[in-house]
N, C-alpha and C positions, 0 to 999 in steps of 0.2 A: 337489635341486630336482626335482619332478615333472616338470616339462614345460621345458627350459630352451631358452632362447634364445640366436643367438650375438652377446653383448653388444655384440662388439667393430665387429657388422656394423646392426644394428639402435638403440644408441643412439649420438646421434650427429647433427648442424648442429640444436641447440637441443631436442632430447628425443629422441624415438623415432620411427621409420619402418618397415614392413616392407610384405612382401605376406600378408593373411591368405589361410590359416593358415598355412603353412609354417613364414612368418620371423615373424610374433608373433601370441600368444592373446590373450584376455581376459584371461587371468593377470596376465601381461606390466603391465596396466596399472595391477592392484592396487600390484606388485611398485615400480613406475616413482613411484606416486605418496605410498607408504609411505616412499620411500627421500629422497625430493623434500624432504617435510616437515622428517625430519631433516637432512638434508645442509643446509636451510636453516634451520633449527630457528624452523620457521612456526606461531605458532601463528592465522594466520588465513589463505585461498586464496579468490581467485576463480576459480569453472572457465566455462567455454562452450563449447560442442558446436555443430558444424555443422546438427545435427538431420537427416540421412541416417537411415534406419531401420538400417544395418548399426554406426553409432555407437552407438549406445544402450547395447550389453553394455560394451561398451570404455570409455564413458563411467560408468556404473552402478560399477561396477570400479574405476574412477580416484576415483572419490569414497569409495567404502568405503576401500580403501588409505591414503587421504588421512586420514580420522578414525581410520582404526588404526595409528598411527605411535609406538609406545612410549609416552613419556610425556608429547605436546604435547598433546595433547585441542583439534586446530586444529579451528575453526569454518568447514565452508567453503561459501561464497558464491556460491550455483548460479546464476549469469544466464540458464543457459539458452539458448537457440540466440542467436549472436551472434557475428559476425567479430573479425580481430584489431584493428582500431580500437575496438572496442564493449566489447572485455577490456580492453583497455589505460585504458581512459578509466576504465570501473567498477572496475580496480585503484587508480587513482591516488587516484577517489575515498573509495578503502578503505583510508585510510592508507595506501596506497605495500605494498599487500599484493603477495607474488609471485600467479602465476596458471599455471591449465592449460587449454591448450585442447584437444578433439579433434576430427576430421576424417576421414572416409572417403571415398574413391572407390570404383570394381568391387572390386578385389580389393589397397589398399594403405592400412594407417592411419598417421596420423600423431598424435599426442600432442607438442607442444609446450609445455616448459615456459618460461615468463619469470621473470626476478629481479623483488627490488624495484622496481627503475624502467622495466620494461614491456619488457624487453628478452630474447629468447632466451637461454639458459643459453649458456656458453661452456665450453669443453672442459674447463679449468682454474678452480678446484678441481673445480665443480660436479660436468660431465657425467662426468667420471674416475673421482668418488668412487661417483655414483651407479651407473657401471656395475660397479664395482669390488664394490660392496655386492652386488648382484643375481648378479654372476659365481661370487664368494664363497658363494652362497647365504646369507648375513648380511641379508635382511630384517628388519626393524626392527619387532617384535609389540607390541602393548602391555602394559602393564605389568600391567595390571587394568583390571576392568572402567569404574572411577571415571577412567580416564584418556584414555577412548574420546572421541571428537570429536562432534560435531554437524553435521548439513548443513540449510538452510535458505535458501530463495528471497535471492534477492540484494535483489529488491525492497521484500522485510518489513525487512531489515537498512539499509535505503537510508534506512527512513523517521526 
């Protein structure tokens, strides 16, 4: 792993936390949300983002990772700046799709992932596995090009 993180301190109560940079990159969120896909083996996400100007890369990142997870080709569902009620509601209405959100303050991100039913990851399988994959260096590439994901406003997909 180029830049590794330490798993066991950063992911962790429903996805990932650190202080940027030290305890997590941009990377970090590719890595989090390639690993997401498979562990849930999704092939659709809703994400939303705080819209802080320091989310942006971290967000950018979480969505590419997301459409390059092996072999799901997940479709994911960009709501775009919106809190955790406003994910949770646009999950449910997306067939009970899981969802990522991120979050930035001065200097600490958070990437929250939820299950099907709108609920933070729990340690067990999920956060274990996921951190397990990333500690491992075991990112999940895809398979080919024809297996790459899509991302696309939440809103065009709503209609």
């Amino acid at each position: 792993m180029l830049n590794p993180i330490d798993t066991d301190k950063v992911i962790r109560d429903g996805g990932a936390t650190g202080r940027f940079p030290d305890e997590m990159h941009p990377a970090a969120a590719w890595w989090l949300a390639a690993c997401f896909v498979v562990t849930l083996r999704a092939d659709q996400l809703v994400v939303a983002h705080d819209g802080q100007p320091a989310t942006a890369k971290f967000f950018d990142l979480l969505c590419q990772g997301a459409i390059n997870a092996q072999h799901y080709a997940s479709r994911i569902l960009d709501l775009g700046v919106a809190d955790e009620d406003e994910l949770v509601i646009a999950m449910k209405e997306a067939d009970r799709a899981p969802g990522m959100r991120v979050t930035t303050t001065v200097d600490q991100v958070t990437i929250t992932l939820y299950d099907r039913a709108g609920v933070p990851l729990t340690e067990r399988p999920s956060l274990y596995l996921i951190r397990r994959m990333i500690a491992e260096d075991r990112i999940p590439l895809p398979v080919n090009a024809e297996c790459k994901g899509s991302i696309q406003p939440y809103a065009e997909a709503a209609q």
